[in-house]
N, C-alpha and C positions, 0 to 999 in steps of 0.2 A: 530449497530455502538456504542452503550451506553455502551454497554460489556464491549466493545476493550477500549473505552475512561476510564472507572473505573479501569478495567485492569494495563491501561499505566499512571495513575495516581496515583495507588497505589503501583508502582516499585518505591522502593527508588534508588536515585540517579544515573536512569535507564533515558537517552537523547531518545525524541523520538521527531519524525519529521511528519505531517501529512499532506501529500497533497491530497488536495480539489478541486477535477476537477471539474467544471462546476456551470449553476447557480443553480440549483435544490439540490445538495450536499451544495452549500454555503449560499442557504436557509435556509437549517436543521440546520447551524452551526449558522448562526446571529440571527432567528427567533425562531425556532421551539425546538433548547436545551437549550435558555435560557428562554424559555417560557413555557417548559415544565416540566415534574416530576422528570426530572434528579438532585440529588442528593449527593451532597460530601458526602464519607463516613467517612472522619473523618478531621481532619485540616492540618495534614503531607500531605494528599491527594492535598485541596487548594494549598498548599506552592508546589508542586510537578506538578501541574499546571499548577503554574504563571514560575517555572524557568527551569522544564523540558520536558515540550513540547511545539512544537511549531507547529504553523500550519501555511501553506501556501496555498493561493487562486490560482490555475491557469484555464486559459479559454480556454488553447491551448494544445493540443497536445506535439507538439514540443516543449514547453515549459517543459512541463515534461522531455520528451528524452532529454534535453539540462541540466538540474541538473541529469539525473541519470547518461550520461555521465562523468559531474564535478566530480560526486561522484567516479565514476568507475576512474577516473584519479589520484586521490588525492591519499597521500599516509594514509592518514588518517582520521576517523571521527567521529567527538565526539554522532552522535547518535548510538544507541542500534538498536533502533525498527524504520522500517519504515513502513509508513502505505498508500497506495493509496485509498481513498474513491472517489469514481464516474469515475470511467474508461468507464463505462458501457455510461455514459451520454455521454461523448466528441466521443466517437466512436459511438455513436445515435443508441444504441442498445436498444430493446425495450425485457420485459421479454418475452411477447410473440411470438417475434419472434421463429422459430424453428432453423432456418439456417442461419449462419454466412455470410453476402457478402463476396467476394475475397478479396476487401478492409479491412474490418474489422478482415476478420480471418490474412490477413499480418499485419496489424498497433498492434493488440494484441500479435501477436507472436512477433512483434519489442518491444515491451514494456515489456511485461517478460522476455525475452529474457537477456535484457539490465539488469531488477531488479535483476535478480538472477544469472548473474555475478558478480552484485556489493555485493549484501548479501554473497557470497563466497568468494570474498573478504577480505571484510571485515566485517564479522562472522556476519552481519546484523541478525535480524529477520524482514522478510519482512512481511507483510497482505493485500491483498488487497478484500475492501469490494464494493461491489455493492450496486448502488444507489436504484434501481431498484429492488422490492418487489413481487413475486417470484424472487427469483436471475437466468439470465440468463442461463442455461443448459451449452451451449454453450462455454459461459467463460468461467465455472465452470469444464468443461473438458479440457479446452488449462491448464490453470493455473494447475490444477493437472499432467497435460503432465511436463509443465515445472517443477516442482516441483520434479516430479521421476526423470528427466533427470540429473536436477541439484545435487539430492542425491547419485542418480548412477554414475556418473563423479567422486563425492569424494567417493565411494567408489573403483570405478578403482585406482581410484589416491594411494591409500592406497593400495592394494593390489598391484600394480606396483611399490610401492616405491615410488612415485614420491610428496608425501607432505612433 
């Protein structure tokens, strides 16, 4: 997560959005990054920070599906980058697990699903990180599913004429 955050802090004039699923992801974020070796790399970084990023705490699910909807509706949106950190936790996915439940592998595909219509959209760059240390397998194959799906759509689209 420190990458992404140095990363999206040192895109000038680049809006990014960061939502923080769960209590475990929203520990790392009050406790454990300000308490830890994380590091400004320069003061454009600070200033890029405080005005363009934002981050938002949710504890639910539906809460998430209820702004990517918002997003997906609107005709437009001043962020660049969105970023979902702890999917993994609110779906109580554990890294060990090997196998998805029926529930989890539907609420995840609703969830990408919804992200990367709106990143096409609206030329989003989406990420989403796992809280969770090995990162889930699991996820980590839907989210790549979604990912080709979404690429290969805009390339039909373009070869059909139709963008």
């Amino acid at each position: 997560m420190e990458a992404i955050l140095k990363r999206i802090i040192n895109e000038n004039e680049q809006k990014s959005l960061i939502f923080v699923l769960g209590a475990g992801p929203r520990e790392y974020f009050e406790v454990e990054l300000p308490s830890g070796a994380f590091t400004y790399p320069s003061v454009q970084a600070v200033a890029n920070s405080r005005h363009n990023v934002k981050i938002m705490f949710l504890d639910k699910l539906q809460y998430l599906f209820m702004y990517l909807t918002k997003f997906e509706t609107e005709s437009k949106t001043d962020f660049k980058t969105l970023v979902i950190y702890g999917l993994d936790v609110l779906l109580k996915v554990a890294s060990t697990d090997s196998r998805l439940s029926v529930s989890q592998v539907r609420l995840t595909n609703l969830i990408y699903n919804i992200s990367f219509r709106v990143a096409k959209r609206h030329g989003l760059d989406f990420e989403f990180v796992l809280h969770s240390t090995p990162a889930n397998a699991e996820m980590q194959k839907l989210e790549s599913y979604w990912r080709h799906i979404s690429s290969a759509s805009d390339d039909l689209c373009t070869i059909e004429g139709l963008n």
